[in-house]
Structures are given as C-alpha cells and as structure tokens.
KOLGUBA-430590 format. One record per residue: residue in one letter; x, y, z of N, C-alpha, C in turn. Coordinates in steps of 0.001 Angstrom, whole numbers, plus 524288, in hexadecimal, padded with zeros to 5 digits. Layout:
N
AXYZXYZXYZ/...
***
This chain:
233
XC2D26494C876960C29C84916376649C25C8494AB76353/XC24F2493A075DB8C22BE4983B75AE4C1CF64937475A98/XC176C4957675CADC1249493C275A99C0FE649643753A9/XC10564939F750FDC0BB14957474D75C09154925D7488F/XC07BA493627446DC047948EBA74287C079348F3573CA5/XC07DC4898E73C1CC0AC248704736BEC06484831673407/XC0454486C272F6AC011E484E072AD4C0321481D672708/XC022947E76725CAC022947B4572189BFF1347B2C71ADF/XBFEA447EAF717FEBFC8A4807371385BFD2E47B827108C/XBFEA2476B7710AFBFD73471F970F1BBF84646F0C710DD/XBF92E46E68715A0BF22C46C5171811BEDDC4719271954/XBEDE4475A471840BEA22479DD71905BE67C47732713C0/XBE1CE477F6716E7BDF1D476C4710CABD9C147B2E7122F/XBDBA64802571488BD88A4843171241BD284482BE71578/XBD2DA47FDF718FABCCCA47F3571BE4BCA9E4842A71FAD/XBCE03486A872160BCD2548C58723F2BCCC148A0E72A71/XBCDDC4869872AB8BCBE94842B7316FBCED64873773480/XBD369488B073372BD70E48A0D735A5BD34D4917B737FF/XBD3154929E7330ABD0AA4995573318BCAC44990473757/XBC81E49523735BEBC2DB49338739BABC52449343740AB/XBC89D48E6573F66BC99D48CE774645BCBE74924974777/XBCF674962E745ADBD0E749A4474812BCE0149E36747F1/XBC93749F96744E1BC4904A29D74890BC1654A06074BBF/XBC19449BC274B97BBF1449A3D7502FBC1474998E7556D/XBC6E049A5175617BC87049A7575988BC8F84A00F75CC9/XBC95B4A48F75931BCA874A7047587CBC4784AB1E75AAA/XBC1334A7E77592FBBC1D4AB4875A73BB8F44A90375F76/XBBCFF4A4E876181BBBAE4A2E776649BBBDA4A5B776AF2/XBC0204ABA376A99BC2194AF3B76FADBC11D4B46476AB7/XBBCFA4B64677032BBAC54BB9276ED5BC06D4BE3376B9F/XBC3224BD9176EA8BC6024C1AA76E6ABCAB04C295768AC/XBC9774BE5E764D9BCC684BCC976173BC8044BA2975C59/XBC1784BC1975F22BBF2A4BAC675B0BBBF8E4BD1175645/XBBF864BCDB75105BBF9C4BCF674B4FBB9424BD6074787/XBB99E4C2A1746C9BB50B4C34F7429FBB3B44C10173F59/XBAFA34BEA573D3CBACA44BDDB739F2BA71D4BE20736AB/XBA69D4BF9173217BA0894C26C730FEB9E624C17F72A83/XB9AD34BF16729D8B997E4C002724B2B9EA74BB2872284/XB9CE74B6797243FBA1FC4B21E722D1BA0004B2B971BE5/XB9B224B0DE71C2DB9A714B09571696B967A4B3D37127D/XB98374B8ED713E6B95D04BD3F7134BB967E4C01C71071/XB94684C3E370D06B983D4CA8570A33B9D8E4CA9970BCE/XB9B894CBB8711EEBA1AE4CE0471212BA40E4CBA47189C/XBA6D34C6BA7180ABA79F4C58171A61BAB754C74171E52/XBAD8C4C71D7218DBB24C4C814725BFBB3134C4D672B85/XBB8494C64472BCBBB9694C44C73173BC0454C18B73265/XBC2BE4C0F87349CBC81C4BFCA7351BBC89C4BCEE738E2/XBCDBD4BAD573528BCE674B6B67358CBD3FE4B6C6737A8/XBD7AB4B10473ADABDC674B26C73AC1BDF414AD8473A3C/XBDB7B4AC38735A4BDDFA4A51873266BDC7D4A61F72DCD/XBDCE94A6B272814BDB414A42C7244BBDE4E4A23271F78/XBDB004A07871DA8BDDF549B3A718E7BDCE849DD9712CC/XBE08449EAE70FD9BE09E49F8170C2BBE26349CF670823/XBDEE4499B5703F8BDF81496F16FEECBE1A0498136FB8C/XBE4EE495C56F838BE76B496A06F34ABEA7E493856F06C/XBE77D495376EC5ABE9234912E6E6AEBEEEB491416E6B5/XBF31A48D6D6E57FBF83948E6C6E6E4BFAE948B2B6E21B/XBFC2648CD86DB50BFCDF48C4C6D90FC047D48B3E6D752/XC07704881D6D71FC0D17488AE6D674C0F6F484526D3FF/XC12FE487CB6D03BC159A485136CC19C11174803B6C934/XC137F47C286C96BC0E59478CE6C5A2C0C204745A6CA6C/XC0DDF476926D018C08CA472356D318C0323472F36D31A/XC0127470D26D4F5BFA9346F9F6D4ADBF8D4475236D909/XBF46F477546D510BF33F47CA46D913BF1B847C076DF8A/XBF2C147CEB6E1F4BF1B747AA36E89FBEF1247ED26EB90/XBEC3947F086EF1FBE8E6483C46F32CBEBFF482CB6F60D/XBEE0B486E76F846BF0C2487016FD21BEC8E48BEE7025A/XBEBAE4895670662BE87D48C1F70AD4BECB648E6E70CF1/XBEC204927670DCCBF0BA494CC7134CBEE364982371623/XBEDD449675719FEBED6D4992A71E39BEF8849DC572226/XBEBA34A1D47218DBEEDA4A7057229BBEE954A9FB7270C/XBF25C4A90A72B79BF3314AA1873072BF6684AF21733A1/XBF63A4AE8E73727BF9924B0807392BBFF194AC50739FF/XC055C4AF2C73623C088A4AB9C73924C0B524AC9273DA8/XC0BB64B13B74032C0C244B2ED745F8C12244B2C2744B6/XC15E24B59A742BBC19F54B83174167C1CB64B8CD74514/XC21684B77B745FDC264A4B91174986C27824BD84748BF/XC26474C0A97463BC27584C74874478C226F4C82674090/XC1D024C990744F2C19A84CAF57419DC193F4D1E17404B/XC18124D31273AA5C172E4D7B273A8AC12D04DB1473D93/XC106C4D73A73CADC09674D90973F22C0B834DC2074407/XC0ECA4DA2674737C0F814DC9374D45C12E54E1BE74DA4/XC13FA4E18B74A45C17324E8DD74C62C13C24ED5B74976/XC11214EB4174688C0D844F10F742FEC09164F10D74504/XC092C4EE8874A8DC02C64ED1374B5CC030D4F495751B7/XC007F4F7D274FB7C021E4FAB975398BFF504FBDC75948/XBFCBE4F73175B2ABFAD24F70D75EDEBFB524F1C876253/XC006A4EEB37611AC015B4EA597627FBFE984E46F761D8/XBFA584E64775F13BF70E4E33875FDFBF8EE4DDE975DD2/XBF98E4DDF3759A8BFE8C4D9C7757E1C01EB4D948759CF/XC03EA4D3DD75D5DC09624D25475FA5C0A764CCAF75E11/XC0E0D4CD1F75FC2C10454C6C275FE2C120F4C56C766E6/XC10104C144766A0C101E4BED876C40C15374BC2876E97/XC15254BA8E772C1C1BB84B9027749AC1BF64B3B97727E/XC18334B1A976F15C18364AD1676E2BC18D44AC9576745/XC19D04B2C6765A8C19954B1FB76038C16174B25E75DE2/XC102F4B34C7600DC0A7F4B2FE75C7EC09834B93C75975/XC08904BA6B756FEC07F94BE5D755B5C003F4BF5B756B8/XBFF674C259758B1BF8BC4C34975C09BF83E4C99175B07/XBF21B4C97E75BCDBEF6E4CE1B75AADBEE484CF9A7611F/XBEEEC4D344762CABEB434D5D576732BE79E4D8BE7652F/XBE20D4D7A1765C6BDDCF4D97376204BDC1C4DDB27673D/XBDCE94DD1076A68BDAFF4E13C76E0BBDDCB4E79376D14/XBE3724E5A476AFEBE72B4EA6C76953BE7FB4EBD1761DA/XBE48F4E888760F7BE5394EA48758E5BE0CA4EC837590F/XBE1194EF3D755F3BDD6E4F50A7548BBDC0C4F35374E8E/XBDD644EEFC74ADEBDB7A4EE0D7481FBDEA64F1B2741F6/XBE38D4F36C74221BE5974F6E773E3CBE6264F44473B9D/XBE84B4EE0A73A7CBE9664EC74735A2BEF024EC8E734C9/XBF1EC4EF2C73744BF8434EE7A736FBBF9D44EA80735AA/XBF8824E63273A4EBFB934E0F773A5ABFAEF4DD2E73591/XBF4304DEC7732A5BF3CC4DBBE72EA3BF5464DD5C729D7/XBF6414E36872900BFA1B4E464726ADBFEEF4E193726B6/XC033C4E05E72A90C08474DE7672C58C092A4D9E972A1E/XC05544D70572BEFC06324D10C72BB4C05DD4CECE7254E/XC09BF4CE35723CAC09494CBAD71E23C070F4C72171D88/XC053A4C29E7230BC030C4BDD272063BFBB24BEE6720FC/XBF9F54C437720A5BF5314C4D77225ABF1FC4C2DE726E6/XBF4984C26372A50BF3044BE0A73039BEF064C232731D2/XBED654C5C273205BEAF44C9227367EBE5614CB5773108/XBE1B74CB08735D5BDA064CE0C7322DBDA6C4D15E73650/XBD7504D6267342DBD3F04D895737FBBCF5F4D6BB738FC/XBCCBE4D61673E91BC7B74D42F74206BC6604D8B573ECC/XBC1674D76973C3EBBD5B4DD5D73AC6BB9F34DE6F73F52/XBB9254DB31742ACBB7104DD32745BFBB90F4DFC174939/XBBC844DCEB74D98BBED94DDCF75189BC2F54E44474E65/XBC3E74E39874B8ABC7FA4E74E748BABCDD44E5BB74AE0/XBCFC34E2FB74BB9BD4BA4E03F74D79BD7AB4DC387491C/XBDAE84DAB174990BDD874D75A7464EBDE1A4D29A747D6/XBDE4B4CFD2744C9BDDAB4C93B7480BBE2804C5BB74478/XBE4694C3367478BBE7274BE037447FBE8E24BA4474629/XBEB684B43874479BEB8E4AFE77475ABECE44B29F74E43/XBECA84AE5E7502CBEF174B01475744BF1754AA5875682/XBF2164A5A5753EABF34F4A2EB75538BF04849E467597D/XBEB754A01C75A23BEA2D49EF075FE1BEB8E49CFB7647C/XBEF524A3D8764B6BF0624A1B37698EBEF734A23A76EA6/XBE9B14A1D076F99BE4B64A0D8773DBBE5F649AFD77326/XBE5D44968576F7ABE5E14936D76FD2BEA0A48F657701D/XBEEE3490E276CF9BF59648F1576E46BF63748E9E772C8/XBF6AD492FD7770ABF8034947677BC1BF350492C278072/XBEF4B48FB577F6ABEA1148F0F7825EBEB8448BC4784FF/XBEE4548AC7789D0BF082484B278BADBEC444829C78EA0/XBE6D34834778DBFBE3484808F78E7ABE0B347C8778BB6/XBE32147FD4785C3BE22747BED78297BE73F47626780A4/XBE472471CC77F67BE87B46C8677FF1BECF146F2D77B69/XBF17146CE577B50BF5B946D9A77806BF35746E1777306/XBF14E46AA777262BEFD1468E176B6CBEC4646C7C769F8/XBE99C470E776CB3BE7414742676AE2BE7B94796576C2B/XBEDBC479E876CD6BF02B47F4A76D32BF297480C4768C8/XBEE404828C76441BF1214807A75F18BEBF94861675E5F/XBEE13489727580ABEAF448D3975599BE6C848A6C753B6/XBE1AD48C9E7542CBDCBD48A9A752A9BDBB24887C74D1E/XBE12F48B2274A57BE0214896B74533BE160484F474439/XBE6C44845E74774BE96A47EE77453FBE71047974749B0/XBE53E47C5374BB1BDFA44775C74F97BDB554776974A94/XBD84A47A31748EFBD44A4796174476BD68E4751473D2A/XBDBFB4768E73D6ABDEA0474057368BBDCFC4709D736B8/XBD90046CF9732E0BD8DF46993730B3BDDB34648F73005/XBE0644686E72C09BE4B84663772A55BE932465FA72CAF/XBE9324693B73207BEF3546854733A6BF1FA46BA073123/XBF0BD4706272DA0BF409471D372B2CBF5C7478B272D39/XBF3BE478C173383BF5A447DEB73629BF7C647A2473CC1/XBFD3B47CF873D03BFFDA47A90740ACC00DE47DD374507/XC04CF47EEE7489EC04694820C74DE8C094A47D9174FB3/XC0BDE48341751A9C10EF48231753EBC148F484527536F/XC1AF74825775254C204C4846175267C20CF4824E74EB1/XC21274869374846C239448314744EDC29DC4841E744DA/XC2A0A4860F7475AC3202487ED746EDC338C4839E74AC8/XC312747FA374E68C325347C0E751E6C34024773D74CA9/XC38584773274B09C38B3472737499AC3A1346E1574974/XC38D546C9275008C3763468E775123C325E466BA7522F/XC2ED74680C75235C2A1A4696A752DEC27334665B74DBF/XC22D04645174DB2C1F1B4621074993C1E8D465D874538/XC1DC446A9374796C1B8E46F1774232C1FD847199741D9/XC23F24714574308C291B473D274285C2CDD4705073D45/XC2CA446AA373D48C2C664690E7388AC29794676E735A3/XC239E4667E73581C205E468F57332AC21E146D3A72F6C/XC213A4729473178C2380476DF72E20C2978475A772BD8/XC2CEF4749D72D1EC319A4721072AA5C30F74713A7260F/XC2E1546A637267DC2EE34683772235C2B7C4696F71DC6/XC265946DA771ED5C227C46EAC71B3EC25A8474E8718DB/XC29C44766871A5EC2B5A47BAD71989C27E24819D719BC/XC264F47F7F7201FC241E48309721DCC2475489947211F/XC21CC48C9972111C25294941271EC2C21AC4965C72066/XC23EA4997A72431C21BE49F5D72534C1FB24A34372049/XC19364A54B720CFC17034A7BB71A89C1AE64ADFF71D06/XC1DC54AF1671545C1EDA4B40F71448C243C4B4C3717E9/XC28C24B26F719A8C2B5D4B2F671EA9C309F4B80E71CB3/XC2F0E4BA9471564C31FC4BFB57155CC2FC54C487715BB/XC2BA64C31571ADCC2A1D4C85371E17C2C724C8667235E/XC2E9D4C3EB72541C31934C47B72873C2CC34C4EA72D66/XC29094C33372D8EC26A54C1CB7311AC27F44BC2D7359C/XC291A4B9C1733E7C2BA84B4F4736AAC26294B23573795/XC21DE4AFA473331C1C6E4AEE87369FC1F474A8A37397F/XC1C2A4A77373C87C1D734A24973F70C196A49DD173D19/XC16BF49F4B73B2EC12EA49BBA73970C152649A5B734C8/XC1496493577320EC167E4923672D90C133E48E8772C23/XC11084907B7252BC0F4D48E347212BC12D74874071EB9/XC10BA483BE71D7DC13EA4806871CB1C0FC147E9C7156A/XC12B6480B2713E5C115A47F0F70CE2C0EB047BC170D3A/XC0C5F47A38707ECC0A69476C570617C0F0E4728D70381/XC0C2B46E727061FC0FA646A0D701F8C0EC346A126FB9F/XC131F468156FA12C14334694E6F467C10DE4668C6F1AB/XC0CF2467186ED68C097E463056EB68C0C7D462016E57B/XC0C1B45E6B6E329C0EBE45A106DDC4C0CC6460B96D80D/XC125C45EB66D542C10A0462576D12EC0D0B461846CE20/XC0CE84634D6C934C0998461036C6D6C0BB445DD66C1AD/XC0B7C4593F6C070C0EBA4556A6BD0EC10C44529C6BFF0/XC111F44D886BF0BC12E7447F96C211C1A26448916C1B7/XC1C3A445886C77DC214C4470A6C702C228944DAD6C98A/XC20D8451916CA4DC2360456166CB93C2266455D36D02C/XC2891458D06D17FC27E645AC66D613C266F460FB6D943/XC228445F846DD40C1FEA4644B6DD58C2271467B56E0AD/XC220746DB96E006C24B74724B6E247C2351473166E831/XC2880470ED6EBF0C259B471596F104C23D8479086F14E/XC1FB7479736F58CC1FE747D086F7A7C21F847F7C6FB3D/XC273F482586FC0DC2959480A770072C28E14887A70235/XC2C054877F706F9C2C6748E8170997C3175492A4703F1/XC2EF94969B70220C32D04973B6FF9EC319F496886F86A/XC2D214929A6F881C2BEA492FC6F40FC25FB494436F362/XC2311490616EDF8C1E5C4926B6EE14C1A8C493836EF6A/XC18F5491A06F47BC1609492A26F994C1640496516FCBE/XC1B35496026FE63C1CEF49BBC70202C1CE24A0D66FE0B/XC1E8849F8D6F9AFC1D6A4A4D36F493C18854A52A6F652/XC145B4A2FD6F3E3C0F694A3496F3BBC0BBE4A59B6F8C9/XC0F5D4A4216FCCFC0C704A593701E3C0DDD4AAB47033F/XC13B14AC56701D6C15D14B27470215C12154B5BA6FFC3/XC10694B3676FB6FC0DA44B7096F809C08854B8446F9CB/XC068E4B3BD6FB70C010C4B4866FD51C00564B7937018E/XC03E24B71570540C035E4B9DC709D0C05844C0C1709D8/XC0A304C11C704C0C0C2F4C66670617C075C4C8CB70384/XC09CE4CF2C7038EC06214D3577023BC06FE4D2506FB21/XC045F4D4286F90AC031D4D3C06F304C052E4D9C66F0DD/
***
C-alpha cells in the first residue's frame, strides 16, 4: 500500500495554510524545528518544506487563469536524492518515504542538487537539509484517532484540495478520484517514479459563445507547462 499526498491545482487557491500548518507542526519537536528570521525584513530567511507558487497561465485563446502549485516533496519510488547522498543520510524507508537523517547530513547539498522537483532547502542554521517527511510522527501516531492520522497539511486545506492516501488503490475514493480527474506524476521522463499526483485544473469555456474549450489533460498543456517549470532551464 503506497501513502502519499494527491493535490488538486483546481481547488488550490494559493492561501499558503498548507506551508503555515507544516511549520507549525514541524516546529512543534525540537528536533525537526525550522528557521526563521527577519520575516519582513532586508534580508529575510528560513526553510521551508511546503511552498506554493503562483502563475499567470496563458493558452491558446482561453481566459488567462492563476494556477497555485504547490511544491513538495513527491517521495519517489526511485529517488535520486538517495544514492549521491554520501553519508546515508538520505534514505528511503521500508514503507517507501523518502526521509532525511539530520543527525547524519553534513549539509553538502548533493541531494538538492539530485532532485529535479526542488523538494529539499538547506536549514541555514542547523546547516542540514530539510524536506517534506510526510509527517510521519503523525500518520503512524496510533494515539492519535483515525481521522487525524493524516499530513498536517492536508488537516490545515481549506479547500480540500490536498489529499492522503493510495492513489494507485483503485478502488479506493482517491484512487478514482485521480482516475477520473487524470491524475500525473510531475516530469515522469526522469524516471523517478514520484508517488505523489497532481490532478489538473478543470477546463474553463473559451473565449466566444459556442466553443469548445481545450481540456487540460496529462500529456498536454499543463503537464508541458509543469515540465517546464520544474526542469532545469
């Protein structure tokens, strides 16, 4: 059974709750707390291992649209990050998570080199590397009730529009869910295998009465657009 989180870039509407509830969860155990300094300052800093990025999203003759996406860790069935990392510190778990041992990273920067979807900051303070964990202090907490063994982010969405689970279960609620929204792994000719899946935006009306508008589907102008954004330039 594969755990991980399936976004919806249709209901994201860019509120950052998601990036909030996961430092705050996050800065709840010493041991996984996250820098911050000078929020609104010269020169601000501090890392993060959620954020949302805006953009104007212009195509063929529909109506210009913002699309939020949210930029994570997708915890890869064949992540690069883990074999160039030369002090183990980067692994993947028997459960599939891909995790930092911050007690064993020395802070080189390898892994964020590796990783093409930019998932991983360096702590400026701590000098270590940080990125989603998934929370899984909190998935696995069987103290806590069912309904809140869920990532801090997708407990904080507004909108419902960050999910948790098996989307390859399709039998499962979010298994067709992703189905029928044509769910897609970002960038998948790196051969990373991420497990986490983006689900488009629904198609909005062209422009002129009568047309029909260009879905967005995996494969076309969305997934173009998202290849691009995410590969190297």
């Amino acid at each position: 059974m594969s755990r991980t989180l399936v976004i919806d870039l249709d209901s994201c509407t860019g509120c950052h709750a998601c990036t909030i509830a996961c430092k705050g969860w996050q800065n709840a155990n010493e041991d996984t707390r996250l820098p911050d300094a000078e929020a609104y300052g010269a020169a601000p800093f501090g890392a993060f291992l959620n954020r949302v990025h805006s953009y104007e999203v212009i195509a063929d003759d529909t109506p210009a649209r913002l699309i939020h996406y949210p930029r994570t860790c997708v915890h890869c069935e064949n992540p690069p990050c883990v074999p160039v990392c030369p002090t183990g510190a980067s692994h993947q778990t028997a459960d599939g998570l891909v995790q930092i041992d911050a007690k064993r990273c020395m802070g080189c920067g390898l892994c964020a080199w590796a990783c093409p979807y930019g998932a991983r900051e360096l702590d400026p303070v701590a000098g270590v590397m940080r990125k989603c964990t998934l929370c899984a202090n909190r998935i696995d907490d069987p103290a806590r009730p069912a309904e809140d063994r869920i990532p801090a982010c997708v407990r904080a969405c507004p909108t419902g529009a960050r999910h948790f689970g098996d989307p390859t279960d399709a039998e499962s609620p979010l298994g067709r869910l992703v189905a029928a929204r044509g769910g897609f792994a970002p960038m998948p000719e790196f051969g990373t295998k991420p497990t986490s899946r983006y689900l488009p935006p629904r198609p909005k009306d062209r422009l002129g009465a009568g047309a029909v508008p260009t879905p967005l589907v995996p494969g076309g102008g969305l997934q173009v657009w998202l290849d691009k954004l995410l590969g190297r330039g």
